[in-house]
DRENKE-83678 format. One record per residue: y, z, x of N, C-alpha, C in turn. Coordinates in steps of 0.02 Angstrom, whole numbers, plus 50000, padded with zeros to 5 digits. Layout:
BEGIN
YZXYZXYZX ...
//
This chain:
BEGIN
499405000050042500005000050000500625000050044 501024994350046501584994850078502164999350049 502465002250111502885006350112503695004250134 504215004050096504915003950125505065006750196 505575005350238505765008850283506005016050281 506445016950201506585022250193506015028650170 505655025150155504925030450148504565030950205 504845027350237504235028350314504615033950340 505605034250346505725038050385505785045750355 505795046550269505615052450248504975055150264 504495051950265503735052250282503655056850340 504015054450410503975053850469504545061050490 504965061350441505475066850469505085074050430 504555074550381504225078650360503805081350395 503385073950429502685074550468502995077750525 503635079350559504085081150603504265087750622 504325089550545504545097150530503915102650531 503465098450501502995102150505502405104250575 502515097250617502265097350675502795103150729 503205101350702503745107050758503335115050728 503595115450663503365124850655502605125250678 502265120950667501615121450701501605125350770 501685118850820501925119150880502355125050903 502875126550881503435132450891503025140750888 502495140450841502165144950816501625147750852 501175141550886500575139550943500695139151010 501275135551019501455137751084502185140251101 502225147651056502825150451073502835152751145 502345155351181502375159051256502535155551297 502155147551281502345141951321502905138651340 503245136751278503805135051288504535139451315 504135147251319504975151451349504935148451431 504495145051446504525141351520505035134551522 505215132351469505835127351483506375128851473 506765125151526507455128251521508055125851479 508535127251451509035126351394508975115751405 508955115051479509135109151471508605105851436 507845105351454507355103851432507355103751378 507435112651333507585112651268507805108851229 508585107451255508795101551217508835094551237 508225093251261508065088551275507655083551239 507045089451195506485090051174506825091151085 507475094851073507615094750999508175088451006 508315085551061508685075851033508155074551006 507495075351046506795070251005506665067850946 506465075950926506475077650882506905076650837 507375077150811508055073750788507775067350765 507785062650840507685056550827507045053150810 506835057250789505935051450770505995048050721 506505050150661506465042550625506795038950630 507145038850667507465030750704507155027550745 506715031450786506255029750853505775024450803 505505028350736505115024550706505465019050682 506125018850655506185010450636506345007150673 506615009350739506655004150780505825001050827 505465004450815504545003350835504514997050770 504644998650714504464994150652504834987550667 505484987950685505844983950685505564977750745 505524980550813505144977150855504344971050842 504014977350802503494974450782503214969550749 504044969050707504004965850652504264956350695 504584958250738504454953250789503924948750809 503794944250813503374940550819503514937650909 503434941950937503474940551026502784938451064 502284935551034501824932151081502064928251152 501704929151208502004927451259502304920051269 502044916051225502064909851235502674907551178 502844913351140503384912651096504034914551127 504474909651161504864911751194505454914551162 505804910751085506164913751070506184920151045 505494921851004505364929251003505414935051053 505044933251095505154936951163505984939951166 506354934251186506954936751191507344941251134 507264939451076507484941551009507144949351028 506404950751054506484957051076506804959651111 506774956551185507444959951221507984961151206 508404955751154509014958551145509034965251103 508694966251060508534972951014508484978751087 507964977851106508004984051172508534984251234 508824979351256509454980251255509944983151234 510094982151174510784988151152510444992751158 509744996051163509495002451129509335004551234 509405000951277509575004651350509955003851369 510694999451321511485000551331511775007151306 511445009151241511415014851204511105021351245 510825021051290510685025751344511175024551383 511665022051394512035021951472511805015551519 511425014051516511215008251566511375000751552 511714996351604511884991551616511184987851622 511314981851570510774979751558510744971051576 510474967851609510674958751624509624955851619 509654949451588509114944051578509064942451647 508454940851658508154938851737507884930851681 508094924451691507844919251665507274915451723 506684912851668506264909251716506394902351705 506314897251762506454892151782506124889551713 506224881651675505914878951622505144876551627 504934876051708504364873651729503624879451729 504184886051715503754891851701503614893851645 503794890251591503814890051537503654897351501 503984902251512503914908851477504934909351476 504804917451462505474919151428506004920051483 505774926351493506124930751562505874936951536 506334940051577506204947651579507194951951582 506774957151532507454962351537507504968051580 508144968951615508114975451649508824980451642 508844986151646509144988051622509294992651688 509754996051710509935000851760510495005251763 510475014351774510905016151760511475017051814 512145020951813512705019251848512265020451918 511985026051945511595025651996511275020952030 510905019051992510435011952011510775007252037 511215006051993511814998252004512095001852083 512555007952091512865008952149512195009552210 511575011052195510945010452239510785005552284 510944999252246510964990752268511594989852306 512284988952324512714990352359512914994652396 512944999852412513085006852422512525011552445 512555015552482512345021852509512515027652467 512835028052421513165033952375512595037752332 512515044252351511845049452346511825048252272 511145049752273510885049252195510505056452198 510435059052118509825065652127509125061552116 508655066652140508035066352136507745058552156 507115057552140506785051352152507005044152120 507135040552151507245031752118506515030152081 506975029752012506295027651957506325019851941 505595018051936505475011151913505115010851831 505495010051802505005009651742504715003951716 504205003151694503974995851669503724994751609 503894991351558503624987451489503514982751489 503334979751426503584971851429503414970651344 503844964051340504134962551271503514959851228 503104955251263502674951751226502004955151211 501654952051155501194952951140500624947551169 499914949551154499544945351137499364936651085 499664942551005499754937650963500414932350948 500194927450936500584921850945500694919550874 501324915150845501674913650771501054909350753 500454908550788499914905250732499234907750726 499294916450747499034918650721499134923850647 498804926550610498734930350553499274935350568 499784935350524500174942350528500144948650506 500264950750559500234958450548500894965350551 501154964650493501744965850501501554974750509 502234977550522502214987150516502124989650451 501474992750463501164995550388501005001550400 501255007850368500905013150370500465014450331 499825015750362499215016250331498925024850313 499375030150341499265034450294499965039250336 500075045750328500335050450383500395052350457 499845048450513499865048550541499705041150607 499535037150544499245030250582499835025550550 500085019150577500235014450577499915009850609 500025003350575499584994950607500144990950623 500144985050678500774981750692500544975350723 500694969950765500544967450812501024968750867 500504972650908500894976350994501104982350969 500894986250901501114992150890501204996650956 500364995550973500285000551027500425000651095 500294992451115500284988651169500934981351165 501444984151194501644991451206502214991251183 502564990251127503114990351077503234998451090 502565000151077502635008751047502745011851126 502435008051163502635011351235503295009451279 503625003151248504285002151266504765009551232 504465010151154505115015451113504965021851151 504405022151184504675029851216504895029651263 504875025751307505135025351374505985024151334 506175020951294506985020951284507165027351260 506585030551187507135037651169507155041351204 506385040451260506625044751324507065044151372 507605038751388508075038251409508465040551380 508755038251304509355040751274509355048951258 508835052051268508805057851274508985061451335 508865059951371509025060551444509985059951440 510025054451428510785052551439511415055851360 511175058951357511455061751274511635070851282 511085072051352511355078051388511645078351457 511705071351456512035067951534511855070751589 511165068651575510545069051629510585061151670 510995057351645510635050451703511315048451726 511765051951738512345050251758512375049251855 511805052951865511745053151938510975050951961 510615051951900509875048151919509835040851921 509535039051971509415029251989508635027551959 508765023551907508235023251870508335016851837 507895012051855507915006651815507235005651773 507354999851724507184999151675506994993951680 506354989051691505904985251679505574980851627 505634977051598505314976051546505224968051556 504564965551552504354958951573504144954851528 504094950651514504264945851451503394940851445 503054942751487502454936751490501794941051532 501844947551526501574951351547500674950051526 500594948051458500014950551440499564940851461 500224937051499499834930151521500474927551555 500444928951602501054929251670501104920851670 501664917951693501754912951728501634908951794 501494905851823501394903251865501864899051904 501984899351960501434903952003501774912851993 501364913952025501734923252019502514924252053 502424922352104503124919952146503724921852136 503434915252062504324917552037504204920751974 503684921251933503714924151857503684932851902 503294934851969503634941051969503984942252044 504294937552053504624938752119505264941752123 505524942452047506304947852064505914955252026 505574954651998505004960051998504824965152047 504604962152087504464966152158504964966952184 505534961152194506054963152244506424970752215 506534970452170506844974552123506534980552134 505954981052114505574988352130505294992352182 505434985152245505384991452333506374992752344 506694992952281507214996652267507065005552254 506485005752232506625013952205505655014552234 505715021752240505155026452261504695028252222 504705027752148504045029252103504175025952052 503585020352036503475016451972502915022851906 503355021851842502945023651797503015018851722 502405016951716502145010951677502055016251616 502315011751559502285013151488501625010451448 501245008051473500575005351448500205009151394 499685007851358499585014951309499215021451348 499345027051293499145031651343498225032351311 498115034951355497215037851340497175046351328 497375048451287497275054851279498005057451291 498195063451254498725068951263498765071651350 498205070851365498195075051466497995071551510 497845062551502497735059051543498395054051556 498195053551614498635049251642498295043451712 498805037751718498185034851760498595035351844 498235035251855498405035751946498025029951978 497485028251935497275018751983497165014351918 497105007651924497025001751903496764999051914 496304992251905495854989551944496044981851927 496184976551991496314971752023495964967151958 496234961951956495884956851905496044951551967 495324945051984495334940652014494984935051961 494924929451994494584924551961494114919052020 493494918052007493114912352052492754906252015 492684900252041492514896252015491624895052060 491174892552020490614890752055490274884052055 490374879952102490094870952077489634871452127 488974868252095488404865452114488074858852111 487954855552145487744848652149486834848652176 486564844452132485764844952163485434837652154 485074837252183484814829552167484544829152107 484524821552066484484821152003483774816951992 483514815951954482934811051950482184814251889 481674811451888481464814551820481094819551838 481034825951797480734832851770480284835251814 479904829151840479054829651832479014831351919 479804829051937479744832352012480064839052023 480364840851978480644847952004480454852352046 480524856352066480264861552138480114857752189 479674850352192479594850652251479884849152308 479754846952362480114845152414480484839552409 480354835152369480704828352378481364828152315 481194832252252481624832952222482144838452215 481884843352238482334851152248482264853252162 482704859852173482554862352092483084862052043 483744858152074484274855752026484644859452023 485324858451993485894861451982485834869951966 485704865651888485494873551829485154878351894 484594875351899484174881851923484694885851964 484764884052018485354885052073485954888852066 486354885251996486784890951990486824898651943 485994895951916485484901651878485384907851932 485144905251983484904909552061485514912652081 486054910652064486904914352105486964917552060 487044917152002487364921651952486894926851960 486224925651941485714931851931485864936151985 485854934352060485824935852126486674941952125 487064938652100487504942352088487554949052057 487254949751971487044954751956486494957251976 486084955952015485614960852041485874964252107 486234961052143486434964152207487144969852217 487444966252143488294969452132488394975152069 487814973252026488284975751951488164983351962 487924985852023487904993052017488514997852049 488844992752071489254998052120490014998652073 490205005852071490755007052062491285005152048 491815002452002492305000051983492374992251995 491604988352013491694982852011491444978251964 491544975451930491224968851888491354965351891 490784959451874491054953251873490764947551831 491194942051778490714942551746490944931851716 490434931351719490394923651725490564921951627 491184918151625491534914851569491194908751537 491264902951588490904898251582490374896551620 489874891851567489314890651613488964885351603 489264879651627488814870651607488534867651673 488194863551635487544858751672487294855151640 487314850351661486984843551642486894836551682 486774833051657486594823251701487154821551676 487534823651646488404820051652488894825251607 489234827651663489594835351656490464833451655 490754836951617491444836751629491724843051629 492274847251669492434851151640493524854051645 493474854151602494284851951628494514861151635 495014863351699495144866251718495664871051699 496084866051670496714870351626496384873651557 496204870851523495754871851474495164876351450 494814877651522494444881651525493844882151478 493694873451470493154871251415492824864551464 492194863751432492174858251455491454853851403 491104847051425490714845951402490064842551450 489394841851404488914840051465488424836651431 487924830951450487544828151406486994829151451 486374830851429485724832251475485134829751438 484514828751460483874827751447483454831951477 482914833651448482584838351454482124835951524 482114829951527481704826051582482044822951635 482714827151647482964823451686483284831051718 483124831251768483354835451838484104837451829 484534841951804485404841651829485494842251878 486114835951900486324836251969487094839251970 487164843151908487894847151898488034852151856 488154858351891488294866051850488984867251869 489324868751814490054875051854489954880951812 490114886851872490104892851815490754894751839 490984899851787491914902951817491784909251811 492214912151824492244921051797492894924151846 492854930351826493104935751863492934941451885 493274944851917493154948751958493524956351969 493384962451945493764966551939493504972851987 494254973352034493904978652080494454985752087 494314990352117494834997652116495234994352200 494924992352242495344992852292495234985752338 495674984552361495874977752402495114977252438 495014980052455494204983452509493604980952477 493594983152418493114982352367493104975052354 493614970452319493804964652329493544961952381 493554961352423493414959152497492534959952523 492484963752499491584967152537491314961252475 491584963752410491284958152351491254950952356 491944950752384491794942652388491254938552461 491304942652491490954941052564490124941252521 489934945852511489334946352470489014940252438 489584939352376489554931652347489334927152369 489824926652416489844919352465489154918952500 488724924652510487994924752567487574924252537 487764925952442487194922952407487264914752380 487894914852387488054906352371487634901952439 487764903852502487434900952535486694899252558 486494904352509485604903652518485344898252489 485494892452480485224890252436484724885952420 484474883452375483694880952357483564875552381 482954871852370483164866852409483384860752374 483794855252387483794849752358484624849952328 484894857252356485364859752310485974859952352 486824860552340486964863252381487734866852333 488004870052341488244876052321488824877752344 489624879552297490334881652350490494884552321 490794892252308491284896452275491914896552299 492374896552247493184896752261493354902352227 493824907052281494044913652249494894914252229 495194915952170495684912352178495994922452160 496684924152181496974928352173497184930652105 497284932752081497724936052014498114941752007 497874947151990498304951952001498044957152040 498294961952089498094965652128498084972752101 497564978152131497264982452099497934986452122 497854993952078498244999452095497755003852124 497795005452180497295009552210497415019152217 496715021552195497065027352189497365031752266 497845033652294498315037952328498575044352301 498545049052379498695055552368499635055452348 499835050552352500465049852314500395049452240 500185044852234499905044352144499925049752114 499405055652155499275059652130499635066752128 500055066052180500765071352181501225069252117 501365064352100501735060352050501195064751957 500635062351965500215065351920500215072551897 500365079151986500345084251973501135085951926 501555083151956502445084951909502205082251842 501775079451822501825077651746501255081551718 501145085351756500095091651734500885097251713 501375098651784501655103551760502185104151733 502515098051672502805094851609502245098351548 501765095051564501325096151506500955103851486 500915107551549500755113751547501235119351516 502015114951534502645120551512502855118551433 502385113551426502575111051341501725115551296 501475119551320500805121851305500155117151268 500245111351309499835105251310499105106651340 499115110751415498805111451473498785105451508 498445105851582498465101451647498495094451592 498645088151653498485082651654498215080651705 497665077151701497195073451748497235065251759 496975065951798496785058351814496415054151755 496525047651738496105045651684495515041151739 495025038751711494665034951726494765028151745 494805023951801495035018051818494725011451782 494045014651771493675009751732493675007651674 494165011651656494445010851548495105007451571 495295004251589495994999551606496014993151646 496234989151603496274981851669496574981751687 496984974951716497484974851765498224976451743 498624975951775499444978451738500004975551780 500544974851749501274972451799501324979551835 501114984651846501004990151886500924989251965 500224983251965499864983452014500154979052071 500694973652039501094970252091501324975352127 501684981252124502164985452162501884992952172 501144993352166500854998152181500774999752257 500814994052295500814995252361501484996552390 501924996252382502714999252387502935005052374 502555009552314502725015252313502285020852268 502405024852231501875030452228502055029052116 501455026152088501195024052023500875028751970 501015027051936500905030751862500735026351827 500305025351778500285021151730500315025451658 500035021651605499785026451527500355030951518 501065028751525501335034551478501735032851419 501225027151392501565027251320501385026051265 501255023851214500845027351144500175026551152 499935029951099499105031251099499055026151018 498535025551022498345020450954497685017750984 497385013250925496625008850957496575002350944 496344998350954496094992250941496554987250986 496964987351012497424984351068497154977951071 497744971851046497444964051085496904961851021 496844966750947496404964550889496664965150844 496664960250804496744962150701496854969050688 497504972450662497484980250640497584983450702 497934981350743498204986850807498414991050771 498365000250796498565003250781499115008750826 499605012750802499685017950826499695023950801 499705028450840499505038250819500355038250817 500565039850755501325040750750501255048050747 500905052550726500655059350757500785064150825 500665059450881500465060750950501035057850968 501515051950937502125049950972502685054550995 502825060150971503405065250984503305068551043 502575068451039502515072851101502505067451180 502265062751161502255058451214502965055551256 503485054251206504145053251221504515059451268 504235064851235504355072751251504195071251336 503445069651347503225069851404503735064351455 503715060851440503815056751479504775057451495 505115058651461505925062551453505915067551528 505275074151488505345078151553505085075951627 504665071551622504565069951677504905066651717 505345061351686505865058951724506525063551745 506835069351699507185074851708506845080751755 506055080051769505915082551854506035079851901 505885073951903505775069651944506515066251988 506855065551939507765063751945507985072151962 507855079251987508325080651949508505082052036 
//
């Protein structure tokens, strides 16, 4: 049953009141550990959750698939005024027309801007924050507009991922700047426009990206979160390889032996298998084959990532390609994996002969005892809000991220922004429940971290 905006935000300023006396009641001992500033840091929030919520609706209701460029932007300009509305100077990074995506928004406060010219002291740590505008779904798929589906759930497209994780990272700015907390903190504001299917080459879709962010000392990514006390401290690398095999061709009745060899199929049957038997056990790596053709007259087109093949059952293939990827925790891992590959690619049968191509994509966030100093200031955010610790989340529940470009520059955070399920499917959801507190988190953490 659809709901007005104005019933969402009565809804939401109830579900509000009541979550506070809860809270106020449960963790009264806890909270005499923050200080006046925090305090009112944590009742702007509060205050603001039903605006936080229509401006989440409002976004959503956006139709920003990556490949939708005017949408895209139509988001940025909305989050724009709303990190001009924090204080921060905000300018479009445009991509060339040959990159065919949007751009990206960034936003920076008076600090930041004097950071880039100037030597003039800033408090606390240079923050990098990161979002991004687009979704998955694109104007020809099924819409899914902002529906609240009862008191605590809403459905959207990018509700969760990461619309809902852009709005906290902003009310957690304008909260910040409303007790004129960012008047001296250098903190910029990130938000990337083609994130969830980057441009090509990387170069330039993230080359003022990076330049931009070995500007400041700790990146924290708005991605969704996994739980109230997790947080992520690694990521794992997304690559891609291609596999072509060629084998002599001729009829059935010779297969295996010496004069005919055992053909394509078999061959690139023997690599793949060889692969999961030798690899699929180790630790934060997978890898996992997309496509897979063969036949006596094969095509397969590259951009496309389809192809076609005509075969006979009596006739030998003298052509397989398989593709896939490759997901690893550390540059290391990457590397031992692909060497591996390549020694089973080279064994090969006879009659046959065999080449893998490894091609780059995005690079892992590897876990560091920096990461994890960064992790402990947000265990002891969450401990003084009577949450308890935050931990490390699991590397293996997350793919790759605009994180992992600039993870090697400085000390990363990922997951700090809404919780919800189904991400990237029909009926995304978010926990509009768990949102107050998450904004909460992520406010104080930047007001440690800056101060």
């Amino acid at each position: 049953m659809k709901k007005n905006l104005g019933t969402v935000i009565l809804l939401m300023a109830t579900l509000l009141l009541m979550h506070t006396a809860v809270s106020a009641q449960k963790n009264k001992k806890d909270t005499k550990v923050l200080n006046k500033e925090e305090q009112k840091i944590i009742e702007y929030i509060d205050a603001n959750m039903p605006r936080a919520i229509a401006l989440l609706k409002e976004a959503v209701n956006v139709n920003s698939g990556t490949l939708n460029i005017e949408g895209v932007k139509k988001v940025g300009a909305l989050f724009a005024k709303e990190l001009e509305a924090a204080g921060l100077t905000t300018h479009w990074v445009a991509m060339p027309d040959s990159i065919q995506r949007a751009g990206h928004l960034v936003g920076r406060t008076p600090a930041a801007v004097a950071n880039t010219t100037t030597t003039k002291k800033h408090k606390g740590k240079k923050l990098f924050l990161i979002g991004h505008l687009d979704t998955v779904f694109e104007p020809d798929m099924p819409e899914n507009p902002f529906t609240l589906l009862n008191d605590s759930i809403a459905t959207g497209q990018g509700a969760n991922d990461m619309k809902g994780g852009d709005v906290v990272m902003i009310i957690a700015l304008q909260a910040l700047h409303a007790q004129g907390l960012l008047k001296e903190a250098a903190i910029t504001a990130y938000l990337t426009g083609d994130e969830e299917q980057a441009g090509y080459p990387r170069s330039v879709s993230r080359g003022d990206f990076i330049e931009t962010a070995k500007q400041s000392e700790i990146a924290l990514a708005f991605e969704g979160a996994n739980g109230l006390n997790s947080v992520a401290t690694a990521r794992r690398g997304a690559s891609g390889w291609q596999l072509k095999v060629t084998g002599k061709t001729g009829h059935s009745s010779g297969v295996f032996t010496d004069y005919a060899g055992y053909g394509a199929i078999y061959e690139a049957a023997r690599i793949v298998n060889s692969f999961r038997e030798e690899l699929s056990q180790e630790k934060y790596l997978t890898f996992n084959p997309g496509v897979f053709i063969g036949g006596s007259d094969m095509q397969y087109e590259e951009a496309k990532a389809s192809g076609t093949a005509i075969g006979k059952t009596n006739i030998i293939s003298p052509n397989a390609v398989v593709t896939g990827d490759l997901r690893f925790l550390t540059e290391q891992q990457k590397q031992n994996a692909r060497n591996k590959m390549q020694s089973i690619v080279n064994q090969s049968l006879k009659g046959t002969k065999a080449t893998i191509q490894f091609v780059d994509g995005i690079p892992s966030m590897a876990p560091t005892p920096g990461n994890d100093s960064v992790r402990a200031v947000i265990s002891e955010v969450t401990q003084k809000m009577g949450m308890g610790a935050t931990v490390a989340g699991d590397p293996g529940s997350r793919g790759a991220g605009d994180i992992s470009y600039v993870a090697q520059y400085m000390d990363c955070i990922d997951g700090l922004g809404a919780s919800g399920k189904g991400a990237h499917a029909p009926g995304e959801t978010i926990n509009l429940k768990e949102l107050p507190f998450l904004i909460k988190r992520a406010a104080l953490t930047m007001y440690q971290l800056t101060r």
